[in-house]
ChimeraX commands (.cxc) that place a marker at each C-alpha (Angstrom):
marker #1 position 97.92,5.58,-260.66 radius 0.5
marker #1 position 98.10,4.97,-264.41 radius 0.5
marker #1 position 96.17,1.87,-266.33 radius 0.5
marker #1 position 98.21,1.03,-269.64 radius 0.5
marker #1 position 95.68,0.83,-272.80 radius 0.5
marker #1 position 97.29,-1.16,-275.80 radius 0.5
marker #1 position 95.82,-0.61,-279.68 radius 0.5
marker #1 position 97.50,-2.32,-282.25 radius 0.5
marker #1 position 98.64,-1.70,-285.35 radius 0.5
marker #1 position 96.42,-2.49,-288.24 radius 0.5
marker #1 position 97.12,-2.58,-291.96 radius 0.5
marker #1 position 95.06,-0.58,-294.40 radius 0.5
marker #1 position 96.40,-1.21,-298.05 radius 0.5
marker #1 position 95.23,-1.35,-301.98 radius 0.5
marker #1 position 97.25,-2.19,-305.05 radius 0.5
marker #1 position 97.54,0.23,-308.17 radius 0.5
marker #1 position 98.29,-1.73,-311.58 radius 0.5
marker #1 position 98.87,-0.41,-314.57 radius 0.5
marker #1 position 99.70,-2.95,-318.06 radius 0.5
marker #1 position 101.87,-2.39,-321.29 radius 0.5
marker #1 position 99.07,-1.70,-323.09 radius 0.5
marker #1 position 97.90,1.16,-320.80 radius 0.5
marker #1 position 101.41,2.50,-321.45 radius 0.5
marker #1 position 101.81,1.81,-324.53 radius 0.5
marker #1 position 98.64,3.66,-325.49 radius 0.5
marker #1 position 99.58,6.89,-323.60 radius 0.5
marker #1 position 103.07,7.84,-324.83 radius 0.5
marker #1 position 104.35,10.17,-327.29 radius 0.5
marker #1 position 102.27,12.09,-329.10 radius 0.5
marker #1 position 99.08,9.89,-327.99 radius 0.5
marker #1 position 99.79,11.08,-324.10 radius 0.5
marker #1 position 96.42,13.27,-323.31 radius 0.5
marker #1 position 97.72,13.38,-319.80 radius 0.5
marker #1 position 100.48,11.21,-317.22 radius 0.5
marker #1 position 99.04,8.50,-317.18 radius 0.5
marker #1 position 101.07,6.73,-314.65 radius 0.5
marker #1 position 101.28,9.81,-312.40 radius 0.5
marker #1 position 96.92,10.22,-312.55 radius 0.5
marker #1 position 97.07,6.31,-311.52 radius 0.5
marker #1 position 98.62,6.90,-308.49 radius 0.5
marker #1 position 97.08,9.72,-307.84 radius 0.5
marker #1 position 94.12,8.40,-308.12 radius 0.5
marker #1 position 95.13,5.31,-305.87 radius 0.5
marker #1 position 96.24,7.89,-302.96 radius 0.5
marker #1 position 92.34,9.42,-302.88 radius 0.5
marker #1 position 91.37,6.22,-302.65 radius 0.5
marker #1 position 93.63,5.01,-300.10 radius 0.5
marker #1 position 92.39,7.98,-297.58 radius 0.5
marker #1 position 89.00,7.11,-298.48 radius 0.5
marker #1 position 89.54,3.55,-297.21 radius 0.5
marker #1 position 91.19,4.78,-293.81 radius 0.5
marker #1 position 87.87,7.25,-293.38 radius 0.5
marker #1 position 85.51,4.69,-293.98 radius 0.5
marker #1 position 87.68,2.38,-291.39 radius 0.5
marker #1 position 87.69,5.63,-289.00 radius 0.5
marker #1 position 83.89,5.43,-289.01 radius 0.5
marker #1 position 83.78,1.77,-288.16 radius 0.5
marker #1 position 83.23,-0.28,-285.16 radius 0.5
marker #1 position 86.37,-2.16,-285.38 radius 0.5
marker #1 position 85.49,-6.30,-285.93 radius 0.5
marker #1 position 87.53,-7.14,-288.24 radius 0.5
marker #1 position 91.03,-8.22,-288.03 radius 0.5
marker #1 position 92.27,-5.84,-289.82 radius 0.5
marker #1 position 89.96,-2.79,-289.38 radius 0.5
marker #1 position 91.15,0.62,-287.30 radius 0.5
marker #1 position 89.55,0.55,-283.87 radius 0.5
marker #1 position 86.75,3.32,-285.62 radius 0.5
marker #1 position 84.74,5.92,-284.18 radius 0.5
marker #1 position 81.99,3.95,-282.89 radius 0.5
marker #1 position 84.17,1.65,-281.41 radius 0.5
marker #1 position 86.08,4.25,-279.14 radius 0.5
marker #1 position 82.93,6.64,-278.87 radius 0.5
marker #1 position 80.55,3.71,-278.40 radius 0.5
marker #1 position 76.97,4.58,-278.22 radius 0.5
marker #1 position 76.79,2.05,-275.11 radius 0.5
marker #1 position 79.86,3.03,-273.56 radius 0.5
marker #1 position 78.96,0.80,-270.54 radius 0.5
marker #1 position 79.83,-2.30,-272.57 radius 0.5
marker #1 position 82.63,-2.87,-274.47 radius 0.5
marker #1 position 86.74,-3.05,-274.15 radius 0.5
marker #1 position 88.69,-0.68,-275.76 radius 0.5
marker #1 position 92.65,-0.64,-275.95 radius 0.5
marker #1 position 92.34,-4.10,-273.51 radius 0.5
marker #1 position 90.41,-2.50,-270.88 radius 0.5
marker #1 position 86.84,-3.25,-270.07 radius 0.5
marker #1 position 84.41,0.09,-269.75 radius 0.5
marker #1 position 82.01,-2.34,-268.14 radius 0.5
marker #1 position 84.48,-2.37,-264.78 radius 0.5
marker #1 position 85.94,0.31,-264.89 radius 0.5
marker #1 position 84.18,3.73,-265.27 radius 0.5
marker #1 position 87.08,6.29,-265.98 radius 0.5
marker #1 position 87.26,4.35,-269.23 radius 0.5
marker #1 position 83.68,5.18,-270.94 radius 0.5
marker #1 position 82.96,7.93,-272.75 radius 0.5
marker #1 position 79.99,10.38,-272.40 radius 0.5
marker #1 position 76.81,10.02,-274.16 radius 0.5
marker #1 position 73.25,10.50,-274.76 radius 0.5
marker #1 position 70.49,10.62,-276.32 radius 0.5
marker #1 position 69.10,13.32,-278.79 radius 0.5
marker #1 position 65.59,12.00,-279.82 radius 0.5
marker #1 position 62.86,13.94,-281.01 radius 0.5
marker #1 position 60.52,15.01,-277.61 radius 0.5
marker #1 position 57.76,16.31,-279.84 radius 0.5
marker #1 position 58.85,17.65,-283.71 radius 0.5
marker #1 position 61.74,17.05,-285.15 radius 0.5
marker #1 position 65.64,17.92,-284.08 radius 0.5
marker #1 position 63.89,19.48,-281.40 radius 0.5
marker #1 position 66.07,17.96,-278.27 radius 0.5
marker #1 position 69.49,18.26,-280.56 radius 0.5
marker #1 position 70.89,21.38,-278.85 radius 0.5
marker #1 position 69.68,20.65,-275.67 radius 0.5
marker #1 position 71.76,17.36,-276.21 radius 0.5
marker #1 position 75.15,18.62,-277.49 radius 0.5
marker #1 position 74.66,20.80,-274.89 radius 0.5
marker #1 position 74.81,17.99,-272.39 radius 0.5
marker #1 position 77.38,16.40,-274.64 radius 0.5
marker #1 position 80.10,19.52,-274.86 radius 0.5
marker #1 position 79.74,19.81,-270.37 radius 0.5
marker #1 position 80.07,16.21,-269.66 radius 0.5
marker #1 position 83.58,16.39,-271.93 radius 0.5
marker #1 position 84.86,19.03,-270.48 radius 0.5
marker #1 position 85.87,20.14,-267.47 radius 0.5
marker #1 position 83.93,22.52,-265.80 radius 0.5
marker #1 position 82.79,23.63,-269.67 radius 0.5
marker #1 position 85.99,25.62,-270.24 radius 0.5
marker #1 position 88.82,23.11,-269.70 radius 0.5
marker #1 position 89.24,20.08,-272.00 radius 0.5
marker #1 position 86.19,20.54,-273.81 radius 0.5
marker #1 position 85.94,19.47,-277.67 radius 0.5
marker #1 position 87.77,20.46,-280.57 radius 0.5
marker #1 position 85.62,19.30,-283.06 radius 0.5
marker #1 position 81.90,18.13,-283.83 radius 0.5
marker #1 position 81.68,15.62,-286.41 radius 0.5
marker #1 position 78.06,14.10,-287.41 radius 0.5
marker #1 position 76.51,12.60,-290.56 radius 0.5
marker #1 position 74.85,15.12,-293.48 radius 0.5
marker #1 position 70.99,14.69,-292.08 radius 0.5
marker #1 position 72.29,15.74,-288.68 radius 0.5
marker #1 position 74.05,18.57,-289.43 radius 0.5
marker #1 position 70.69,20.22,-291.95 radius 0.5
marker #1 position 68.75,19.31,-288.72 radius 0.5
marker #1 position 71.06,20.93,-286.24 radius 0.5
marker #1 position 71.24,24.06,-289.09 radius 0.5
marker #1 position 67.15,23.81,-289.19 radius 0.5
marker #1 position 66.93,24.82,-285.49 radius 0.5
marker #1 position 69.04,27.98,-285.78 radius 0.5
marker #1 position 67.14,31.31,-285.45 radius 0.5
marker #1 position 66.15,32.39,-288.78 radius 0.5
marker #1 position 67.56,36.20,-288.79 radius 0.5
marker #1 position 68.07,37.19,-292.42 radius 0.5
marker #1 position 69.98,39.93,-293.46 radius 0.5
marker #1 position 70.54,40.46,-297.48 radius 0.5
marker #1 position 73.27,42.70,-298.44 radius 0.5
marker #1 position 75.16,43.37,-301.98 radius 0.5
marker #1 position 78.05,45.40,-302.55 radius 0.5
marker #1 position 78.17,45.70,-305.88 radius 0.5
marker #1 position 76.16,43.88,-308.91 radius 0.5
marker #1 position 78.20,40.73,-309.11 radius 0.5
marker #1 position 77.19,39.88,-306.03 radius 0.5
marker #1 position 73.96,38.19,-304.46 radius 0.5
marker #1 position 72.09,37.93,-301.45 radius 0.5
marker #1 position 73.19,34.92,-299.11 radius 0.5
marker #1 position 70.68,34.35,-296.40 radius 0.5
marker #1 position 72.37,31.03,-295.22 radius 0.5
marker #1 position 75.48,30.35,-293.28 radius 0.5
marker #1 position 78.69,28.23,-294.77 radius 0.5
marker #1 position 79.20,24.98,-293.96 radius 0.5
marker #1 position 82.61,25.90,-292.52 radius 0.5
marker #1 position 81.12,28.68,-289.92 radius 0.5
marker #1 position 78.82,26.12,-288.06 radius 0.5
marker #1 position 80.20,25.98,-284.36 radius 0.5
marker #1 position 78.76,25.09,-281.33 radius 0.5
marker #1 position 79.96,26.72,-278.18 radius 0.5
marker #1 position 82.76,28.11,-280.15 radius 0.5
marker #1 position 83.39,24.61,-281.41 radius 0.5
marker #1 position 83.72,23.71,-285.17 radius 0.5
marker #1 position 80.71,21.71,-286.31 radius 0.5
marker #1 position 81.21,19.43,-289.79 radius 0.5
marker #1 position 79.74,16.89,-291.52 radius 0.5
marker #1 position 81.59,13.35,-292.85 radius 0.5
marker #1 position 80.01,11.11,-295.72 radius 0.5
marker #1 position 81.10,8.02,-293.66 radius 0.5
marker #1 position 79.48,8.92,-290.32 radius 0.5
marker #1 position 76.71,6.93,-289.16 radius 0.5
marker #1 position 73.29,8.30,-289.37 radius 0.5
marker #1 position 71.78,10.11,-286.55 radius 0.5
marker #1 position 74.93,9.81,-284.31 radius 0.5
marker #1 position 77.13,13.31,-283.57 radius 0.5
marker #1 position 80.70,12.71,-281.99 radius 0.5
marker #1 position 82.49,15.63,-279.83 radius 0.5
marker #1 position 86.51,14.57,-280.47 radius 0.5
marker #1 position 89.36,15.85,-278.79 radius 0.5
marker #1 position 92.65,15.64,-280.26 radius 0.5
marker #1 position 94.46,15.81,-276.95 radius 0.5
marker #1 position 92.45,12.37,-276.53 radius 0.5
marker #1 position 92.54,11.17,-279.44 radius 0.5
marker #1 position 95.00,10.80,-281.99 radius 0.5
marker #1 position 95.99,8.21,-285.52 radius 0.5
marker #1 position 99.50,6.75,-284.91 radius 0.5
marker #1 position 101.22,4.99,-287.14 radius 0.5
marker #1 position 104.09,3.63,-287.67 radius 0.5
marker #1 position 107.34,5.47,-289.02 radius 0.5
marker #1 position 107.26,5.36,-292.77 radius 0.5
marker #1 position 103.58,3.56,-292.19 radius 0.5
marker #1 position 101.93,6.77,-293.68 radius 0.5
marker #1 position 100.64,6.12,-296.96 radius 0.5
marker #1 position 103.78,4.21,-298.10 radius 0.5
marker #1 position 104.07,3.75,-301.99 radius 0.5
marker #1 position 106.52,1.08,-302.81 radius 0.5
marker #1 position 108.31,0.90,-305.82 radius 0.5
marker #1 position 106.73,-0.69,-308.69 radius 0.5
marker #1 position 107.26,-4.80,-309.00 radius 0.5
marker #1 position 106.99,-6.17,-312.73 radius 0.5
marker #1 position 105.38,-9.70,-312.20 radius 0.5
marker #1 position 107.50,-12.39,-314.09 radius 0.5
marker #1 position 104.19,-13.71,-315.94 radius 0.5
marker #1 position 101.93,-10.65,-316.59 radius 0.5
marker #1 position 102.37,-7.85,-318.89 radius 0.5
marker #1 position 101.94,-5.01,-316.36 radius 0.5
marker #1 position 102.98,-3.48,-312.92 radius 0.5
marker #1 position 102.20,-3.45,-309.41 radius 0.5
marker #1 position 102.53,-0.41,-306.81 radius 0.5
marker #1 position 101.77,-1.14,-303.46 radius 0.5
marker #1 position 99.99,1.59,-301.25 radius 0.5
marker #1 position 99.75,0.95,-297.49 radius 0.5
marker #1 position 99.08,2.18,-294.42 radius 0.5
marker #1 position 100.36,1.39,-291.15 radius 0.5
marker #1 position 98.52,2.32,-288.18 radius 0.5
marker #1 position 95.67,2.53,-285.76 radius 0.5
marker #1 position 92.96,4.99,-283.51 radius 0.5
marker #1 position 94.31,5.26,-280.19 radius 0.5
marker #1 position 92.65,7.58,-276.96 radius 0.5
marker #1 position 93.26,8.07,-273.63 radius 0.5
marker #1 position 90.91,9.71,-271.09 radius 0.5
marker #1 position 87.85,8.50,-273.07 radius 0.5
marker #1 position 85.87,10.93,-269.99 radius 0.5
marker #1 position 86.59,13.60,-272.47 radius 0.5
marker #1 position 84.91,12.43,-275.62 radius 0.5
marker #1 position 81.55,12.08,-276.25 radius 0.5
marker #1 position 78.61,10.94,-278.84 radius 0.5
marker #1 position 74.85,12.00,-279.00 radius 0.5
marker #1 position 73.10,8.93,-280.30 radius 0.5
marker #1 position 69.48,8.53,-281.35 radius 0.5
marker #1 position 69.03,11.91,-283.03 radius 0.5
marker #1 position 65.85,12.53,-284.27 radius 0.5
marker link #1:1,2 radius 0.2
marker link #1:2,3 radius 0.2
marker link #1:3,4 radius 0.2
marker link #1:4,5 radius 0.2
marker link #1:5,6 radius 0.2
marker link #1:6,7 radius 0.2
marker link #1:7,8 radius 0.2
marker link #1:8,9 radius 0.2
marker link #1:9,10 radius 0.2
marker link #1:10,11 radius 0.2
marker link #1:11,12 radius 0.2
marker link #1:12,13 radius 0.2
marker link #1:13,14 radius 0.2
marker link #1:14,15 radius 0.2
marker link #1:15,16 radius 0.2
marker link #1:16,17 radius 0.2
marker link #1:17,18 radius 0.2
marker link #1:18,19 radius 0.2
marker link #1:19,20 radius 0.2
marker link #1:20,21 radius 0.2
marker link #1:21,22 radius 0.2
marker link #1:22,23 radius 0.2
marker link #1:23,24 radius 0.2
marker link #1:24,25 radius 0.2
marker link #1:25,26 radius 0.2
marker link #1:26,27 radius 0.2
marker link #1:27,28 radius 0.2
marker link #1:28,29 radius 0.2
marker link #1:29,30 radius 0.2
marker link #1:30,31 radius 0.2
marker link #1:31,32 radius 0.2
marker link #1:32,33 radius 0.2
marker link #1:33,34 radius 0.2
marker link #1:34,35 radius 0.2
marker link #1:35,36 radius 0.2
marker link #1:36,37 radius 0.2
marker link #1:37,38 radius 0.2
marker link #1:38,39 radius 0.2
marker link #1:39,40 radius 0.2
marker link #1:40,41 radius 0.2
marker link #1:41,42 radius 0.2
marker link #1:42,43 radius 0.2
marker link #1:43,44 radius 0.2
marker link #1:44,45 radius 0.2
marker link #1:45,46 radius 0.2
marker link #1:46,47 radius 0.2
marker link #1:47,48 radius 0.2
marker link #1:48,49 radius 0.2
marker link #1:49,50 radius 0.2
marker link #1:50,51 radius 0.2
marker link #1:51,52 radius 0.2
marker link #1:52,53 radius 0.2
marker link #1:53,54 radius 0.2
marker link #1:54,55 radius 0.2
marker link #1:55,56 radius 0.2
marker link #1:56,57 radius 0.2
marker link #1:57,58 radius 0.2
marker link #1:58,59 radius 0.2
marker link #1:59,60 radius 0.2
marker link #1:60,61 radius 0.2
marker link #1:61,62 radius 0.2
marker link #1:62,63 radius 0.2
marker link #1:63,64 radius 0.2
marker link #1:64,65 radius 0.2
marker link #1:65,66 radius 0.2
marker link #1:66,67 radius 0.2
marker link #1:67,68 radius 0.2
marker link #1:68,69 radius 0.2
marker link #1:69,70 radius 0.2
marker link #1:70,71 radius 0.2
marker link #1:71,72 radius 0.2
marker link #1:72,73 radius 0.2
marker link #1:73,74 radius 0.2
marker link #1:74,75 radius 0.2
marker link #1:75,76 radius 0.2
marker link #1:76,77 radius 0.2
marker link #1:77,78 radius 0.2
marker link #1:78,79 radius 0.2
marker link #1:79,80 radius 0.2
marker link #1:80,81 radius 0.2
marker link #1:81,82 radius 0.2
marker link #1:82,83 radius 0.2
marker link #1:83,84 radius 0.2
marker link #1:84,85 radius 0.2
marker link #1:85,86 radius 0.2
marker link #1:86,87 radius 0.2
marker link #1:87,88 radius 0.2
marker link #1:88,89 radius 0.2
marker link #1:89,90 radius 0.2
marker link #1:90,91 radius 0.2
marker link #1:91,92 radius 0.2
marker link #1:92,93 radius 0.2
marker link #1:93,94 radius 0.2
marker link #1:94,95 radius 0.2
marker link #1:95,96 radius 0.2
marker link #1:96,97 radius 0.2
marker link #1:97,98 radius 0.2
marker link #1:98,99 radius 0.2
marker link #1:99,100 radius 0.2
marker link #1:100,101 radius 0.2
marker link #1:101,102 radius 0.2
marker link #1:102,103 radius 0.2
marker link #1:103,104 radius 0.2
marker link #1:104,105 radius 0.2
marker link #1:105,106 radius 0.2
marker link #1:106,107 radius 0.2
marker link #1:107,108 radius 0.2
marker link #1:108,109 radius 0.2
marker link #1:109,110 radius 0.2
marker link #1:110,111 radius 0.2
marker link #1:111,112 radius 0.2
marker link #1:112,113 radius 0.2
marker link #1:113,114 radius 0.2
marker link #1:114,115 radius 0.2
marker link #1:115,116 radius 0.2
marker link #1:116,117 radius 0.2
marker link #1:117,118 radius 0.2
marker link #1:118,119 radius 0.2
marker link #1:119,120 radius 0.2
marker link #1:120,121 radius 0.2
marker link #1:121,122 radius 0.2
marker link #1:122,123 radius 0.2
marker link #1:123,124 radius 0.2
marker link #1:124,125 radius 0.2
marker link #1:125,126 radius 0.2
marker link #1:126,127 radius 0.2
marker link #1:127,128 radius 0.2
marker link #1:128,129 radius 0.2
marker link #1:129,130 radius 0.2
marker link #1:130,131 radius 0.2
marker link #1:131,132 radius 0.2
marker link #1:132,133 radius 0.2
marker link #1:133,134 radius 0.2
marker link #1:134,135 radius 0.2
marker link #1:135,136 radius 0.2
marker link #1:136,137 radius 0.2
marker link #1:137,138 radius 0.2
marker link #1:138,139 radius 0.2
marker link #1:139,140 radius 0.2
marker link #1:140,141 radius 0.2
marker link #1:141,142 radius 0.2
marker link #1:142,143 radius 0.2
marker link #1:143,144 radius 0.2
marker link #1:144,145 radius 0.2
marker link #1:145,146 radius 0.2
marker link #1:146,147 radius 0.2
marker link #1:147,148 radius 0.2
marker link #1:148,149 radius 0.2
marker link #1:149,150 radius 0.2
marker link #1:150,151 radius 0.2
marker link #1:151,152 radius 0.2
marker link #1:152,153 radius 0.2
marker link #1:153,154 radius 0.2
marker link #1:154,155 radius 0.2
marker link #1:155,156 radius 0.2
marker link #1:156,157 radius 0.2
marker link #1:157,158 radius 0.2
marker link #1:158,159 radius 0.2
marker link #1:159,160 radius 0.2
marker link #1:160,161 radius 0.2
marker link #1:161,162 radius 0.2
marker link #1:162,163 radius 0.2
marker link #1:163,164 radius 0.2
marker link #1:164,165 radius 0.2
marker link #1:165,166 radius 0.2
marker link #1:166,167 radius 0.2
marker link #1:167,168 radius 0.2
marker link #1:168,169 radius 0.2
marker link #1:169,170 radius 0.2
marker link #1:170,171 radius 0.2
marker link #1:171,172 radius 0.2
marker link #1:172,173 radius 0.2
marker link #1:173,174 radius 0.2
marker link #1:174,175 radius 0.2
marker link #1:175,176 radius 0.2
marker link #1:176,177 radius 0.2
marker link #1:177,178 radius 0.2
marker link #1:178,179 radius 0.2
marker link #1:179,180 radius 0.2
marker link #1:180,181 radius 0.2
marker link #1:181,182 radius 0.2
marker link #1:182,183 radius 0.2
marker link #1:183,184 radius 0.2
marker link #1:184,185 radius 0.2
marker link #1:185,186 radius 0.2
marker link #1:186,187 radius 0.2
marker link #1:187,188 radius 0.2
marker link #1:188,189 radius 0.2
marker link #1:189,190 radius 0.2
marker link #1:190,191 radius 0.2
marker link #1:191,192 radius 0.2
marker link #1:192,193 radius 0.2
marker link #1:193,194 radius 0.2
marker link #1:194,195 radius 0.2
marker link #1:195,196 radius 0.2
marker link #1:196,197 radius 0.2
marker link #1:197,198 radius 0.2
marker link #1:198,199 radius 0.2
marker link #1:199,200 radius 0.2
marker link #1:200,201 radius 0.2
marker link #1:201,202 radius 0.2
marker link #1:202,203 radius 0.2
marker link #1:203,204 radius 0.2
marker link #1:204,205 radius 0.2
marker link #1:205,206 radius 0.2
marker link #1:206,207 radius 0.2
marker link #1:207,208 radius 0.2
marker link #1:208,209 radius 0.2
marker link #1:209,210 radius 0.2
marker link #1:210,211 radius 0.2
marker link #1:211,212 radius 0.2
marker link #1:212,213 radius 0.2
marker link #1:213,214 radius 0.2
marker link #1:214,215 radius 0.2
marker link #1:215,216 radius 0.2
marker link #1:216,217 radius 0.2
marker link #1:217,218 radius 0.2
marker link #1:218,219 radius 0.2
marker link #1:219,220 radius 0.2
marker link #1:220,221 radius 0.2
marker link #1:221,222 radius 0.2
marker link #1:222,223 radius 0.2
marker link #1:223,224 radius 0.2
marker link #1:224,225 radius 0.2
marker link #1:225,226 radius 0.2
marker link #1:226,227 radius 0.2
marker link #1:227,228 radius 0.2
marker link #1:228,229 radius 0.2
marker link #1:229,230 radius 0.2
marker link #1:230,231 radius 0.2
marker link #1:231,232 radius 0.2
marker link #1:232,233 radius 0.2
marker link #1:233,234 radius 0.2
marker link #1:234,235 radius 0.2
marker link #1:235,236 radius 0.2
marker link #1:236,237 radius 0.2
marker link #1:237,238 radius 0.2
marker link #1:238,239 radius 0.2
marker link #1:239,240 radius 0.2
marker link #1:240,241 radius 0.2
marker link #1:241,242 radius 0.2
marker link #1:242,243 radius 0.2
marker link #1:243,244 radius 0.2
marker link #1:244,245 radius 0.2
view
């Protein structure tokens, strides 16, 4: 038996202008840099930081990618995502729970991903996560209730004693562990990228069009756009621990 979910495509896109002037001013022995080629440059950073703010979202607006919180809902008994209704149909919600305090602080977070990473997965070795993903203050909690066991060691003069871990070596259950500016506070999401993937559209990635030289202005127009939208299937498999404390 299969159930059909449908996402549609939604339209993330910016403008990068540039005038005569500008131009004018940075040719020739005046150039300091390309200034046309920093522009759009620029415009491209931009661009992605659009999409990961709309990745992080709960989806209301016309417009806006069916985000994170949306798909990984912290009520996941409400809600319709991809036109069908968790509410009716179980298969369709993802996991969650809770990680709040029980006495100091961060206290219940392991305890709680652990929860999280089982109810994902499959027996805990088949389907479970590929990624943790969680604001900053969750992720210095979650580091705060690792066993202090310091070891300093220096090879040779240049180098120091380190008696913390990298950012990039936090896992959980053999599970990479990061931290997103966007996220939402207190909230940690265990993704899956069999389950859940960006489509868009071909030639919908991040499209620059050529630039257009308005009939009435002294300048030009690139157009930067992005075609696209979250989509997941088996929801069962992804997860969020809400309410960390």
């Amino acid at each position: 038996v299969f159930d059909a979910a449908r996402f549609n495509q939604k339209i993330a896109a910016g403008t990068v202008i540039y005038s005569e002037l500008e131009k004018r001013r940075a040719q020739a022995g005046a150039q300091k840099f390309d200034l046309l080629a920093a522009k759009l440059a620029n415009s491209k950073n931009s661009h992605i930081a659009l999409l990961n703010r709309s990745c992080w979202g709960l989806g209301l607006g016309a417009n806006d990618l069916d985000g994170l919180q949306k798909v990984i809902s912290i009520t996941p008994t409400t809600g319709t995502v991809g036109g069908i209704n968790g509410a009716n149909f179980s298969f369709w919600r993802n996991r969650q729970t809770s990680g709040a305090l029980t006495a100091t602080a961060f206290d219940n977070v392991q305890s709680a991903f652990r929860t999280i990473h089982n109810l994902c997965s499959l027996g805990g070795v088949d389907k479970k996560p590929t990624a943790i993903f969680s604001d900053r203050a969750t992720h210095e909690g979650f580091e705060s209730t690792m066993t202090q066991l310091a070891r300093y060691s220096r090879e040779d003069r240049k180098k120091a004693g380190d008696p913390a871990f990298m950012n990039e070596a936090f896992m959980y259950k053999g599970v990479p562990y990061f931290y997103d500016e966007d996220a939402p506070s207190g909230e940690a999401r265990f993704l899956n990228n069999e389950f859940i993937k960006f489509n868009y559209l071909a030639g919908g990635w991040m499209k620059m069009y050529p630039a257009v030289d308005p009939a009435n202005q002294l300048s030009n127009v690139h157009k930067l756009a992005t075609f696209g939208n979250i989509t997941v299937s088996a929801r069962r498999h992804l997860g969020v621990v809400s309410a960390i404390t």
